[in-house]
MARLUM-979913 format. One record per residue (C-alpha): residue in three letters; x, y, z; residue number from 1. Coordinates in Angstrom, 3 decimals, padded with zeros to 6 digits. Example, Ala and Ser with C-alpha at 12.3 -4.5 7.8 and 13.67 -1.06 7.14 Angstrom:
// MARLUM-979913
   resn          X          Y          Z   resi
    Ala    012.300   -004.500    007.800      1
    Ser    013.670   -001.060    007.140      2
//
This chain:
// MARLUM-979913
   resn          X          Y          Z   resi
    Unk    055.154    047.433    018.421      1
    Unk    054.082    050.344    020.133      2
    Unk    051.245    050.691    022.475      3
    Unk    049.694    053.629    020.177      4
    Unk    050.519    051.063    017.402      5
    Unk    048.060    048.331    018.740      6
    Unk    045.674    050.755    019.264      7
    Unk    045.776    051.406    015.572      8
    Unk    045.662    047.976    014.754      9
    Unk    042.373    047.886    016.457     10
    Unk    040.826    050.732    015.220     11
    Unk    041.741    049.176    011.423     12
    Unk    039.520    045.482    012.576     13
    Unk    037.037    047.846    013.265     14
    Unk    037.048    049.773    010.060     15
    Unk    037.678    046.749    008.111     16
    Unk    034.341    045.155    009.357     17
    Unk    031.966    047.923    009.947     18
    Unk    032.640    048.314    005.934     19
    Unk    032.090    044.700    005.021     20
    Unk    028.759    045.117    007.393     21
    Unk    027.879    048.602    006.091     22
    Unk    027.911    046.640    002.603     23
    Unk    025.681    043.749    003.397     24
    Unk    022.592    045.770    002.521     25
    Unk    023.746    046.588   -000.693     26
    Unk    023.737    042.651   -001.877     27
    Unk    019.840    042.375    000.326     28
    Unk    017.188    041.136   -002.579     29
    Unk    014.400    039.182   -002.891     30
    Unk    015.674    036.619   -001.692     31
    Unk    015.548    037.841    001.945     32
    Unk    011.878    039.136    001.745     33
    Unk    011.144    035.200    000.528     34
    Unk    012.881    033.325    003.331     35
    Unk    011.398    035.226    005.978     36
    Unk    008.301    034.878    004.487     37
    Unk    008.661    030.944    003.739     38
    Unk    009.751    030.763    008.036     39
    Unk    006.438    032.679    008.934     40
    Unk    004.386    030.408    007.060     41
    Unk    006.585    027.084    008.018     42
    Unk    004.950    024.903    010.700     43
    Unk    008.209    023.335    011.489     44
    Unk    011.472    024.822    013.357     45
    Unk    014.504    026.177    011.569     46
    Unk    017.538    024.237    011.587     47
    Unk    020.647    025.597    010.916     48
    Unk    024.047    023.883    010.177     49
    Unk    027.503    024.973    009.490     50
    Unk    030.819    023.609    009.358     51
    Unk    033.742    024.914    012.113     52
    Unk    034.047    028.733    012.318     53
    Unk    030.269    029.020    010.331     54
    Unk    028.790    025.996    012.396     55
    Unk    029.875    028.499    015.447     56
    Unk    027.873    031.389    014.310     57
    Unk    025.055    029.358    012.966     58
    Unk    024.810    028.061    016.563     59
    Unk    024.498    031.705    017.577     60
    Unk    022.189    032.577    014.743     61
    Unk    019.348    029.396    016.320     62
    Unk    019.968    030.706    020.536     63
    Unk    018.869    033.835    019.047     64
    Unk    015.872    032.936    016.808     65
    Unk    014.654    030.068    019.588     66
    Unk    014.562    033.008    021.982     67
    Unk    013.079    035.241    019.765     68
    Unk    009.908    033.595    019.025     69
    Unk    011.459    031.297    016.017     70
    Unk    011.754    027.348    017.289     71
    Unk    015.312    026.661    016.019     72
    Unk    018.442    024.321    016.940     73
    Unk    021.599    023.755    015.500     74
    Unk    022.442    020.259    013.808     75
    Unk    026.467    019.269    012.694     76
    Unk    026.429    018.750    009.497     77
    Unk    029.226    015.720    010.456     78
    Unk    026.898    014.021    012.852     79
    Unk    023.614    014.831    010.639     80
    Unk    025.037    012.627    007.519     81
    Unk    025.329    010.198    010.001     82
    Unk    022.386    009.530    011.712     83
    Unk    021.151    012.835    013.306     84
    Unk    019.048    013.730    010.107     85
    Unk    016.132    011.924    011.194     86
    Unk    015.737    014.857    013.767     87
    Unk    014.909    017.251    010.878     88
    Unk    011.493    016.633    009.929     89
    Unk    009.704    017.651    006.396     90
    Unk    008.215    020.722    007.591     91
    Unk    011.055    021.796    009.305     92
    Unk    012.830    024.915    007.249     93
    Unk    016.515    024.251    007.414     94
    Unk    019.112    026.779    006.736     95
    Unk    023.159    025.894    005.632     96
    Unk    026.138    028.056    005.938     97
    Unk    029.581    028.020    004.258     98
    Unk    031.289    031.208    002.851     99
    Unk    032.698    029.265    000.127    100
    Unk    029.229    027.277   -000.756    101
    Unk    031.640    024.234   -001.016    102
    Unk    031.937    022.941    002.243    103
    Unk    031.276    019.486    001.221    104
    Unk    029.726    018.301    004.888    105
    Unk    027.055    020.778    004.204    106
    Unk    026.189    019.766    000.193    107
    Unk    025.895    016.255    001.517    108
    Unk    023.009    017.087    003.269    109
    Unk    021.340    018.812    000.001    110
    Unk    019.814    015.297   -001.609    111
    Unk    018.264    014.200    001.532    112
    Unk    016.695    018.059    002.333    113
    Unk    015.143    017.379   -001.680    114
    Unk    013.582    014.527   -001.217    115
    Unk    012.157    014.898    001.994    116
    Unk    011.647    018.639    000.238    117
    Unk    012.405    020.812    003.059    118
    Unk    012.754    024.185    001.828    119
    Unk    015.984    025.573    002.524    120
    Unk    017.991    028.830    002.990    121
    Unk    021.507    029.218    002.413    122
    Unk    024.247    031.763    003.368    123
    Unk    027.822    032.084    001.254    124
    Unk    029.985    034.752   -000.317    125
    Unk    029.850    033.096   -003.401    126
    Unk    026.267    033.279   -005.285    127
    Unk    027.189    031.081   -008.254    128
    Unk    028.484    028.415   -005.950    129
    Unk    026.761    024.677   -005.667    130
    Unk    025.261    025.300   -002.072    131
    Unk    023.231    029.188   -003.370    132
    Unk    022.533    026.920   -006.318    133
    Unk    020.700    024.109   -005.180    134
    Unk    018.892    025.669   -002.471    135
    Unk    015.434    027.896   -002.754    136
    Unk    017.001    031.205   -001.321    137
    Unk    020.305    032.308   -001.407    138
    Unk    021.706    035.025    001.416    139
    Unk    024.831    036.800   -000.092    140
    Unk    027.474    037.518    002.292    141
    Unk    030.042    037.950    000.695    142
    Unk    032.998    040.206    001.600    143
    Unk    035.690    042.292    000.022    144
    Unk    038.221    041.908    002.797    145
    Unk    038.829    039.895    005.914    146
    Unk    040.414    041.430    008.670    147
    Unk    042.870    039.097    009.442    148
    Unk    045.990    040.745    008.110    149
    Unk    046.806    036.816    006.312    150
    Unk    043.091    037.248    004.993    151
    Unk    043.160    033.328    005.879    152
    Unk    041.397    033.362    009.117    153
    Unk    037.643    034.516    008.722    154
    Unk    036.517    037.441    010.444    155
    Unk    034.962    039.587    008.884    156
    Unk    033.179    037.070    006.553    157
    Unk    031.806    035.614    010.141    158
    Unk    030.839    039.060    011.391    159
    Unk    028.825    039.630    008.115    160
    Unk    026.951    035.940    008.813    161
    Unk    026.361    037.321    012.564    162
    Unk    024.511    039.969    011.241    163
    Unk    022.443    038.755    008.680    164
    Unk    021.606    036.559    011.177    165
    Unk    020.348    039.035    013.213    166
    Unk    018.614    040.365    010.704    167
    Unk    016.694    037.522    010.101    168
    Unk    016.141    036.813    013.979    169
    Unk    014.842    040.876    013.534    170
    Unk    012.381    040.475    010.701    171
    Unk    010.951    037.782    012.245    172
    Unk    010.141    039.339    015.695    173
    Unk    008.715    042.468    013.822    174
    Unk    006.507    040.149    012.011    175
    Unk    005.484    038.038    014.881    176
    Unk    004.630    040.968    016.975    177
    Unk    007.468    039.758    019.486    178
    Unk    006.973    041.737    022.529    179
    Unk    009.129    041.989    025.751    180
    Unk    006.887    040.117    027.674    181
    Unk    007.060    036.742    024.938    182
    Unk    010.647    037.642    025.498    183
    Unk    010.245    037.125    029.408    184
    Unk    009.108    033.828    029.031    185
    Unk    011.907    032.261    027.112    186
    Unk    014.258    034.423    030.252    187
    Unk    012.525    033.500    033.160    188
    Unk    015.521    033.205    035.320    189
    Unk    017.093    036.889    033.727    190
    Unk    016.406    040.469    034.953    191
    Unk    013.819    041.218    032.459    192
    Unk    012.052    038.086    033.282    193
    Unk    011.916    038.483    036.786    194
    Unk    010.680    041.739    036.310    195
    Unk    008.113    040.853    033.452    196
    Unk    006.430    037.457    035.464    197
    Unk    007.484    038.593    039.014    198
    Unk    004.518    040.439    040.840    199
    Unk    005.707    043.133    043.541    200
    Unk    004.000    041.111    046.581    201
    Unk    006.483    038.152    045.457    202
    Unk    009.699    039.865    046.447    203
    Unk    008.604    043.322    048.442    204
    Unk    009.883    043.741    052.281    205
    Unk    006.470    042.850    054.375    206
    Unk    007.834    042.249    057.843    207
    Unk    009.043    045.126    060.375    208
    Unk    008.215    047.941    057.806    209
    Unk    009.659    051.457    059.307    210
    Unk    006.818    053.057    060.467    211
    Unk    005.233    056.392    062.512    212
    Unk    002.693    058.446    063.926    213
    Unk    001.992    061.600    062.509    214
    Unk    003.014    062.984    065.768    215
    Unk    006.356    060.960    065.745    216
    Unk    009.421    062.793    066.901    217
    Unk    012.985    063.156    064.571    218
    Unk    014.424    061.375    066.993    219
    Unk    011.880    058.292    066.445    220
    Unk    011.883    059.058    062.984    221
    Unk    015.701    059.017    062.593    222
    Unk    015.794    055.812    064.323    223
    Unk    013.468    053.969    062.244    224
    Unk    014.772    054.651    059.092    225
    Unk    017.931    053.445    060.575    226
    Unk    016.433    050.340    061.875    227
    Unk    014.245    049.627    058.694    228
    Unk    017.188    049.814    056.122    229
    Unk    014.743    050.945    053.652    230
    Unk    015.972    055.056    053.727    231
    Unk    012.521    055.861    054.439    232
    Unk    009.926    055.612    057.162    233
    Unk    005.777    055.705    056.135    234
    Unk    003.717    058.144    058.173    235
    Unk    000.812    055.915    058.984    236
    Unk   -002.738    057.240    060.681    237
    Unk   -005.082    054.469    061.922    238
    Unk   -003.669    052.064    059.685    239
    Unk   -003.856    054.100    056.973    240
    Unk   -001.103    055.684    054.426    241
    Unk   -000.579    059.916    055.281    242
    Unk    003.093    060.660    053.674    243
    Unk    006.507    059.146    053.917    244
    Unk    009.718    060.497    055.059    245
    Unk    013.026    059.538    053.240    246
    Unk    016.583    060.229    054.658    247
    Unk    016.400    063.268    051.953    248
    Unk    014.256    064.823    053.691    249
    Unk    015.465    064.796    057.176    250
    Unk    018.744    066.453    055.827    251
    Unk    016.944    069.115    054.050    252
    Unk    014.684    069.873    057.397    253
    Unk    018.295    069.854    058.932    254
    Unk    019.820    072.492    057.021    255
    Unk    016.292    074.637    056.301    256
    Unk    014.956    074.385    060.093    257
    Unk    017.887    073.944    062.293    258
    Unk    017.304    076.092    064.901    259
    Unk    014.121    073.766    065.834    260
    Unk    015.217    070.665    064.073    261
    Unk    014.863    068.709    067.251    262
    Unk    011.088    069.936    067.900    263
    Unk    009.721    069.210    064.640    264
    Unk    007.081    066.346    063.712    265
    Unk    006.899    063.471    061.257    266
    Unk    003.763    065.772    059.840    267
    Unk    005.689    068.778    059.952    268
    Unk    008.142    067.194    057.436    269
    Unk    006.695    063.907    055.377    270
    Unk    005.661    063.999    052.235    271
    Unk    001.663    063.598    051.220    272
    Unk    000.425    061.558    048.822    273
    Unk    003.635    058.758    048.098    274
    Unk    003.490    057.261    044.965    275
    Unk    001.860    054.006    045.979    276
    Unk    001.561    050.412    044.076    277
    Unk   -000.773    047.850    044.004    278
    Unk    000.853    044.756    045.391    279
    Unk   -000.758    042.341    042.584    280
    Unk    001.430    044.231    039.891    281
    Unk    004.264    043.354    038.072    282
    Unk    007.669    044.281    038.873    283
    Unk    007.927    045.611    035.220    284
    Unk    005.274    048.536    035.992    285
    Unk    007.344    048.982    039.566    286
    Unk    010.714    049.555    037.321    287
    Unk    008.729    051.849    035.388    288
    Unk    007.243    054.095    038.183    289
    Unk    010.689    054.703    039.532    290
    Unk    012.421    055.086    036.658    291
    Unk    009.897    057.647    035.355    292
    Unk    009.370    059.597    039.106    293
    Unk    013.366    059.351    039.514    294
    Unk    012.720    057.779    042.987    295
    Unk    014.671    054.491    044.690    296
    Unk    011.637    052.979    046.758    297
    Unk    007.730    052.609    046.049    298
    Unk    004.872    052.076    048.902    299
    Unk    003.064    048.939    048.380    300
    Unk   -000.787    048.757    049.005    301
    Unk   -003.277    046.134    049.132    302
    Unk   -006.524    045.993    047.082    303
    Unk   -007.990    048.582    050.298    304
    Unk   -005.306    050.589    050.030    305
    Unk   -004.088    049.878    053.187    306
    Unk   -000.013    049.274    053.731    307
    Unk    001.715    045.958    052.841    308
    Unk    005.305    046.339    052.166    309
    Unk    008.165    048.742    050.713    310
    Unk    010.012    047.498    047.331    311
    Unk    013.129    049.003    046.032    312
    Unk    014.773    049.814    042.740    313
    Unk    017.663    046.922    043.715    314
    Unk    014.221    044.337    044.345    315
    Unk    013.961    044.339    040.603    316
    Unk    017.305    042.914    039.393    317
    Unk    018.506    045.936    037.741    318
//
């Protein structure tokens, strides 16, 4: 097999399965609309359980709802039949997968989920089978072709489960309001958590800030940028904020005014009014500032406005 022959048999996976997924909102009915709606109005969690390759993506299918907003974990349907389904409790919504709606782990768990009458959502390619049958609403996801060449191994039946999945864990968040800062709470130890809870004074350089007198010389000024490893030095006038001067700008007063480069003054080259920020706010608004202004560092200010720190865009975590 050639090497522009592998390609092609990559390109075909991805054909193959963006089709089957393409088609998934054709077999959407009301169904759907009803099990999102019976999980918004649940007081319990939803548990999800599926047998090997489904019991994989239904694992992924409750990390994303439980971080999402939705309280969810997985159960094996093995170790639930034997014990483990005394942790699913009556108001508890509980949703089964199999692409075949035989998998007979997963129907063994149907007359305890009716008499304890937990409502339940099922996923399977097969509408008319016992699991869509004998549950209160049925997710079709069923597929035309898998893209294992054998069609044996499931692939693109478990990409199709993936995404209604996601479509649920979606719906849900859109219904629930789910904003990035809920998100933030559930990812306290990611970027976007530490930039959502974080507040700039946490994490902002304080200590031997790069700093001058309005009458500072370029060689001064060269020196403490240098020495401050920030790429900037703040122009400071009885304590108070005046300009700043980046390493930018000393190249551009280089090039524009080099015939009296070495006579200038930090005045004669900073720029006035920095974009400041208070040091009580989050490093969420601090990402945004930068991002918006196109700019690598931000001056940090106290409640008087007087100087307390420097953060920069690789403070944040992105």
């Amino acid at each position: 097999m050639t090497r522009n022959d592998i390609i092609e048999v990559a390109k075909e996976v991805f054909e193959i399965e963006a089709k089957e997924i393409a088609n998934l909102s054709n077999l959407l009915d009301e169904n759907f609309e009803k099990a999102i709606k019976s999980i918004i109005d649940s007081k319990g969690k939803v548990i999800i359980s599926g047998m090997g390759k489904s019991g994989i993506i239904g694992k992924k299918i409750s990390a994303t709802l439980a971080s999402t907003g939705t309280p969810s974990f997985f159960i094996h349907p093995a170790e639930a039949y034997h014990g483990d389904l005394g942790m699913i409790e009556e108001e508890d919504i509980v949703l089964l997968i199999s692409n075949s709606g035989e998998t007979d782990e997963i129907l063994k768990l149907i007359p305890f989920l009716k008499v304890q009458k937990n409502r339940t959502i099922s996923m399977s390619g097969n509408p008319s089978s016992t699991l869509a049958q004998n549950t209160n609403f049925h997710l079709n996801i069923s597929i035309n072709k898998e893209a294992c060449p054998l069609q044996l191994a499931p692939m693109s039946s478990t990409t199709a489960t993936l995404v209604m999945g996601d479509a649920i864990a979606v719906a849900l968040m859109k219904l629930r309001d789910f904003k990035d800062e809920n998100f933030a709470k559930f990812h306290p130890g990611g970027s976007l958590g530490k930039r959502l809870l974080t507040t700039v004074k946490s994490v902002m350089k304080s200590e031997n800030l790069p700093t001058c007198a309005k009458n500072g010389s370029i060689k001064d000024i060269i020196h403490k940028i240098t020495d401050g490893k920030c790429g900037l030095v703040v122009v400071l006038k009885n304590n108070k904020l005046k300009g700043i001067i980046t390493d930018g700008d000393i190249r551009r007063a280089m090039e524009m005014q080099e015939d009296k480069f070495f006579t200038l003054q930090a005045k004669d080259i900073m720029s006035k009014n920095p974009q400041t920020i208070k040091e009580n706010k989050k490093l969420i608004e601090a990402n945004n500032i930068m991002q918006k202004r196109k700019i690598n560092s931000l001056i940090v200010v106290s409640k008087s406005n007087k100087l307390s720190g420097i953060i920069q865009m690789y403070d944040l975590g992105v």
